[in-house]
N, C-alpha and C positions, 0 to 999 in steps of 0.2 A: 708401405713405402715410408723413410721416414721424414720427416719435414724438415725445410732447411729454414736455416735463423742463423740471424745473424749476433755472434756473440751469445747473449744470454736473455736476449730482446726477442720478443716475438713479435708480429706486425702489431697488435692490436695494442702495446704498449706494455703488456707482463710483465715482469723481472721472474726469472727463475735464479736460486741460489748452484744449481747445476744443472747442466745441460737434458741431464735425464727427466728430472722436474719439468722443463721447460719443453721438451720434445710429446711427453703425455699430455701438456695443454695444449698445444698447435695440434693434435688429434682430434681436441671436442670440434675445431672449427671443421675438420677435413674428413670426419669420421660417416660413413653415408648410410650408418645404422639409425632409427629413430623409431620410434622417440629410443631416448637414450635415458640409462639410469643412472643415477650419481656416477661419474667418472674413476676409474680404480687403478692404481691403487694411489698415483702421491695427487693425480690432479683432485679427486675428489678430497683428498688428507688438506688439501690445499684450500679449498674451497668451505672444508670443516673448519679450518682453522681460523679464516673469515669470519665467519658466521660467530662463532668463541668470542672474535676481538671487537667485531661492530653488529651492532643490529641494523644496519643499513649495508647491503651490498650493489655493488653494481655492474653490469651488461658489460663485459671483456672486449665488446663491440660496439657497439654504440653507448655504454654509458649510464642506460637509465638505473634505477637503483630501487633496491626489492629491499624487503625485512624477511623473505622468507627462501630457503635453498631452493624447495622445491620449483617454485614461480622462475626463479631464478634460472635454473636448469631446463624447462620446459622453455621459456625466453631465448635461450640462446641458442636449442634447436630450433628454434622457426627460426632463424635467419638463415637456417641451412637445410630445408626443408625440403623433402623429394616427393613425385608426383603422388607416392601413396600417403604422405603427411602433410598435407596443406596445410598454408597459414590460414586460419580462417577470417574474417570480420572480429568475430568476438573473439578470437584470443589477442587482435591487435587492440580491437576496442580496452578489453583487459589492463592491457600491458604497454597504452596511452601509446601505442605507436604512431594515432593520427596520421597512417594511410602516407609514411615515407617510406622510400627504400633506406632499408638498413644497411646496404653494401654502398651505393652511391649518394644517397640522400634525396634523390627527387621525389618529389610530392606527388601524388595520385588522390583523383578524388572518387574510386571504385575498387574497390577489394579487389573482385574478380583480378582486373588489370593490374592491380600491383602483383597479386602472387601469381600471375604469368610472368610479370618483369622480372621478380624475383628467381622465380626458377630461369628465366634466360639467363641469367647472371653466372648459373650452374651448367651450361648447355643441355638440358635434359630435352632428347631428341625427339621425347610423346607430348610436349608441350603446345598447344598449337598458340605459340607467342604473336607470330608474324597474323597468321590467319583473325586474334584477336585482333591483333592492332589494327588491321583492314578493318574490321567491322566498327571499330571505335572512331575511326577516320569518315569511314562510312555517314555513321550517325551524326557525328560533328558536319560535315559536309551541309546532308541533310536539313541540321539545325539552322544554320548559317543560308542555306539557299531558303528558306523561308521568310527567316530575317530579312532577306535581300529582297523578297518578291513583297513582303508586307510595306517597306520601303517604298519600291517603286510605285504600287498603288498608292499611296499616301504622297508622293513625289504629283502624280498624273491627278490626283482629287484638286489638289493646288494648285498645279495647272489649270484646271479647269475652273477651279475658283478664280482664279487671275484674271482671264478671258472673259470671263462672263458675269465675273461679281459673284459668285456664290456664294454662300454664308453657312455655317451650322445651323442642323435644322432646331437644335435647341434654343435659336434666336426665336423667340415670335414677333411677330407683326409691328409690336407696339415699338420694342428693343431696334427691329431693322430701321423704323422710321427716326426713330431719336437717333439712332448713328449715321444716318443718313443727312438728317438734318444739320447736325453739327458740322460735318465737313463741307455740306453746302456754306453753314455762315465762314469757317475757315478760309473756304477758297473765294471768300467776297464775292460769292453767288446769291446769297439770302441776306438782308441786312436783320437788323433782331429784331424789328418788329415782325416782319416777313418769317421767321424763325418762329415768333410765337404765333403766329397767326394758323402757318402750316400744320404746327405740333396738335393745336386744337383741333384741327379741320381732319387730321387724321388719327385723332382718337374718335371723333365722332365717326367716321367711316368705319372704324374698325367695331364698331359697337351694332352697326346697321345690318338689316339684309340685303338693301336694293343697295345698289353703288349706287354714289352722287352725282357720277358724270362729269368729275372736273378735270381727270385725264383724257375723257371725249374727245373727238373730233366729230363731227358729225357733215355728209355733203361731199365729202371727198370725192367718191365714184360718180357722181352728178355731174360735180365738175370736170373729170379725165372724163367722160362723156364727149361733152363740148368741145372740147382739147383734139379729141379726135377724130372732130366732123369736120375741126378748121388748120389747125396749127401742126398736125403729126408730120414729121416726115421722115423717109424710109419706111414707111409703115404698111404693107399691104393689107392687113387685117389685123382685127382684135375682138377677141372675147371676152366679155368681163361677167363676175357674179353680179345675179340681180339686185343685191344691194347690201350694205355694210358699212356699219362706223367704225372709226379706230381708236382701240384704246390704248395708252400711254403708260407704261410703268410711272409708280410712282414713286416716292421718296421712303413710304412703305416698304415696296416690293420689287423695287429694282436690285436687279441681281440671281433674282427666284423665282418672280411671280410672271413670267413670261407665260407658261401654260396658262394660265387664269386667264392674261388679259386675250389672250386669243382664242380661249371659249369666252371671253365676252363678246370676241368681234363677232366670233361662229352664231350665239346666243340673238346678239342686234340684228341680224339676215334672218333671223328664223321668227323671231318677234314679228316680224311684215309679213309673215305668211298668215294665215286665217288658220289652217290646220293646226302648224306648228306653237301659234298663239296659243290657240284654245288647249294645246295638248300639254305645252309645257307652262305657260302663265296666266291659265287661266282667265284668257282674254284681256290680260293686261299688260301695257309696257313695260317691263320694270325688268333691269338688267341684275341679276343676283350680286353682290358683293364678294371679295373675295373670301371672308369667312362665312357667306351661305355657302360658293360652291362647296366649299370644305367639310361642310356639313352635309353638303348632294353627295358627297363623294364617297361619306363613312356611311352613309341611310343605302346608297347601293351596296356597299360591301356587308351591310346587315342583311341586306336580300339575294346574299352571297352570289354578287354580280363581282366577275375575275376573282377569285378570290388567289390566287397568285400573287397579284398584283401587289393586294390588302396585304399577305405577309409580306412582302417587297418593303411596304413603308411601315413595317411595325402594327397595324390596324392604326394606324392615327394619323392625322395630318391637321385637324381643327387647329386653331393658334399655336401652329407651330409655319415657320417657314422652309418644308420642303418641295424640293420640284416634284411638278406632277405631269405626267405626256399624254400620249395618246392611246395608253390602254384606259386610264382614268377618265377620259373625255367620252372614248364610247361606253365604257362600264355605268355612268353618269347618264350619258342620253339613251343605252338601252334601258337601264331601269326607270325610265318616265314612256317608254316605249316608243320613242323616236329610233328609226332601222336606220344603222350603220353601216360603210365597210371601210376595211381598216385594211390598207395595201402597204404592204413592204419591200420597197426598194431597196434587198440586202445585197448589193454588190454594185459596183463602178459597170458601166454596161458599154462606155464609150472612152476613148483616147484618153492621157492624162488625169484619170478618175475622174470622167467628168458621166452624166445621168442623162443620157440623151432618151431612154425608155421612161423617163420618169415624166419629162419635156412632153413625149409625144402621149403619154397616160393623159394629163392633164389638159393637153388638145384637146383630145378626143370628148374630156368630160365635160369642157366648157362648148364644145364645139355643139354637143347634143340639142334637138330642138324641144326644149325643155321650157312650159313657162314660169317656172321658178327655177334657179340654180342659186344653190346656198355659195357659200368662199371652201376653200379646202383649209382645214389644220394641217400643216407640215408638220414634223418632228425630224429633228437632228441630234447627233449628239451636243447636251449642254445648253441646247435652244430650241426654242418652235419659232414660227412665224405663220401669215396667214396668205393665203394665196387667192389673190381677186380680180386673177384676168392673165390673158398670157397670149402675147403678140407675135404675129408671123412678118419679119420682113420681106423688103425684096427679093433679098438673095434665096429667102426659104430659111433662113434662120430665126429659131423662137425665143423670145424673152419673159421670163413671166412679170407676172405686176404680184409685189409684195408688201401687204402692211406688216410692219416689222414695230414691236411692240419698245425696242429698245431709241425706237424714232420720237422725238419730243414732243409735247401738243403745240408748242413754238413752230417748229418744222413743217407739221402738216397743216399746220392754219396759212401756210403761206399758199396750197393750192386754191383757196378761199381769193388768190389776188389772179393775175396773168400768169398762166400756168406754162414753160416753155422746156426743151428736150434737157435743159440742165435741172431746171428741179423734176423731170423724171424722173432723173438718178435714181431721186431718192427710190422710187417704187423700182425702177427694171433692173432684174438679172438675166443677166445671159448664161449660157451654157459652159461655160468657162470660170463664171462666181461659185457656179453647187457642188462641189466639188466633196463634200462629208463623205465617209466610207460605204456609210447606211441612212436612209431615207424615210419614214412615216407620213401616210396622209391619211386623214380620216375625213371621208365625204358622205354626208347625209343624204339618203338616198327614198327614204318613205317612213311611214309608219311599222309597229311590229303585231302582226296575230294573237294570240294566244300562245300558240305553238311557238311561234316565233319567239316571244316572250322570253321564254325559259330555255330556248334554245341556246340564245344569246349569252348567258349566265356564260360560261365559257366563251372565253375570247379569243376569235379565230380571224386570221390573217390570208390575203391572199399575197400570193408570192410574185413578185415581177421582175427579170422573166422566168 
């Protein structure tokens, strides 16, 4: 067939001296033989005759520019290349095509995908163009939803930093407390001496194994005691653990260190026992600091106590500030062989996601005629809290009593005065506050066997309901 042109012009910009010259060029573009050998008889005359006048030739189609015929001539079949002559990677790498289309010019950064475009350009109907470009859409898709989900997790960690004060656990102990302190003098909470006084008091704490006790409270349950025999109302019953102090985030560890202080509350109830004395301290008082538990915590995962758990946090937590919950807490009091159970409230059980199974679990545990009962560790998402009684009203509706570690040593020293149903607040929730998705308690229930021992190494849940 022969090619039309206009005048003496061919598309790609030629001059032929006559039309017959000019008609055997518009062939090399149209021609669907390949490879193809010098062109015969005037376009390759034409093409010799080039080569004679310059030592630099160039692409009839895109331009680029060769020193040699042959490069030349194989160059300008691949831009018209059929499915048994693929353009390959290295003949474009070659011939510096950098992965554009030479018919339209758009950019590709995959061979494969360009010499499909390319052959689309030609319709050739064994191509599978369309079926690649799904798959390439595909992958991109792919790419992109990942992107987006790495996103949202990073979006919801911030969140939760927000809520709760969380930090990088590459902060340690000493870094949370100097940042803490600063924005206290900031907000004309600390004056500077108060600032230096603090700074010292919690590098020495940070150095110790026993804590100091200066976020203590101590007396609390003594007093809601009293409270109850004289001043409650609405109150038809209450249960309370047999005994517990409360401890106070501090300028350290506020934001993070909420699991710690509430195995310290756990720790202060079990100190008063004589068993648990002698089993965990050795017959002494002495509440760990938050860099011993940290160290209770790697000495159990050296005794491959949860060891789940241990890859969860890297194997490390020592001066570092990350959170730790309730598999850490029993992992910790099984390996000194104080017996555990660890009950998960994995779902909403009542109206409004509100925990009314969780409400009646902890009835029943305070309710028992037991004469020691330790406090419960809660676990939530981003918080613990400690649980140290839990009240039946009139109507039959239960509230628990909560020391909540995010509550001030200012706060609870005021039960220390007239205790009346508005600084309850602080301690009652009702069945409408717990509202979290998912629940943990971890309640001390005996010592461990031998057997028991090692059984424990694995950290096992009961499920409620």
């Amino acid at each position: 067939m022969k090619a039309m042109f206009l005048g003496k012009k061919a598309v790609c910009g030629f001059k032929a001296s006559d039309a017959e010259n000019l008609e055997a060029h518009v062939e090399i573009h149209l021609s669907s033989s390949s490879p193809r050998p010098a062109v015969k008889p005037k376009s390759l005359k034409t093409l010799s005759n080039m080569s004679n006048e310059a030592t630099c030739m160039s692409c009839l189609v895109c331009g680029i520019q060769f020193n040699d015929i042959k490069k030349l001539n194989i160059h300008i079949n691949g831009h018209f290349s059929v499915p048994n002559t693929p353009l390959s990677p290295d003949t474009c790498a070659m011939n510096n095509l950098d992965l554009i289309c030479p018919v339209c010019t758009m950019i590709f950064h995959d061979a494969e995908f360009l010499q499909a475009h390319v052959n689309g350009h030609f319709s050739v109907p064994q191509t599978p163009v369309e079926e690649l470009k799904d798959r390439k859409i595909a992958e991109e898709i792919e790419l992109k939803g990942k992107h987006v989900k790495k996103l949202a997790e990073q979006r919801e960690f911030e969140t939760l930093q927000s809520e709760y004060g969380g930090i990088d656990d590459k902060n340690n102990y000493k870094k949370q407390s100097d940042k803490n302190l600063q924005k206290a003098v900031c907000k004309g909470q600390l004056s500077i001496t108060a600032y230096y006084n603090n700074l010292a008091d919690e590098l020495e704490c940070s150095a110790e194994e026993v804590d100091s006790g200066r976020s203590c409270t101590i007396g609390v349950l003594e007093k809601i005691k009293s409270y109850y025999t004289s001043a409650a109302q609405n109150v038809r019953c209450v249960w309370l653990c047999s005994t517990s102090s409360h401890y106070a985030a501090s300028y350290g560890d506020r934001g993070w260190g909420c699991g710690y202080r509430n195995f310290q509350m756990l720790l202060s109830a079990l100190a008063k026992n004589t068993t648990y004395k002698d089993l965990l301290f050795n017959g002494k008082m002495q509440i760990p600091s938050i860099e011993k538990i940290q160290q209770l915590i790697e000495c159990a995962w050296q005794k491959e106590f949860d060891v789940e758990g241990c890859k969860q946090l890297d194997g490390g937590v020592v001066k570092t500030a990350k959170w730790i919950g309730a598999t850490e807490i029993v992992a910790v009091l099984s390996s000194l062989k104080v017996k555990c159970q660890l009950i998960d409230f994995h779902h909403p059980t009542g109206a409004n996601g509100t925990h009314p199974a969780l409400f009646s679990w902890v009835k029943e545990y305070f309710h028992k005629p037991l004469s020691f009962k330790p406090p419960l560790y809660l676990q939530h998402h981003g918080h613990s809290r400690t649980i140290v009684g839990i009240e039946e009203l009139q109507d039959a509706s239960l509230r628990l009593l909560i020391f909540d570690p995010s509550t001030t040593k200012k706060q609870m020293q005021q039960f220390h005065s007239d205790i009346d149903d508005n600084l309850m607040r602080t301690l009652r929730r009702p069945l409408s506050a717990m509202k979290a998705k998912q629940y943990q308690i971890v309640a001390v229930v005996g010592t461990l066997s031998e057997h028991d021992y090692n059984e424990s190494k694995l950290i096992r849940s009961d499920r409620v309901p």
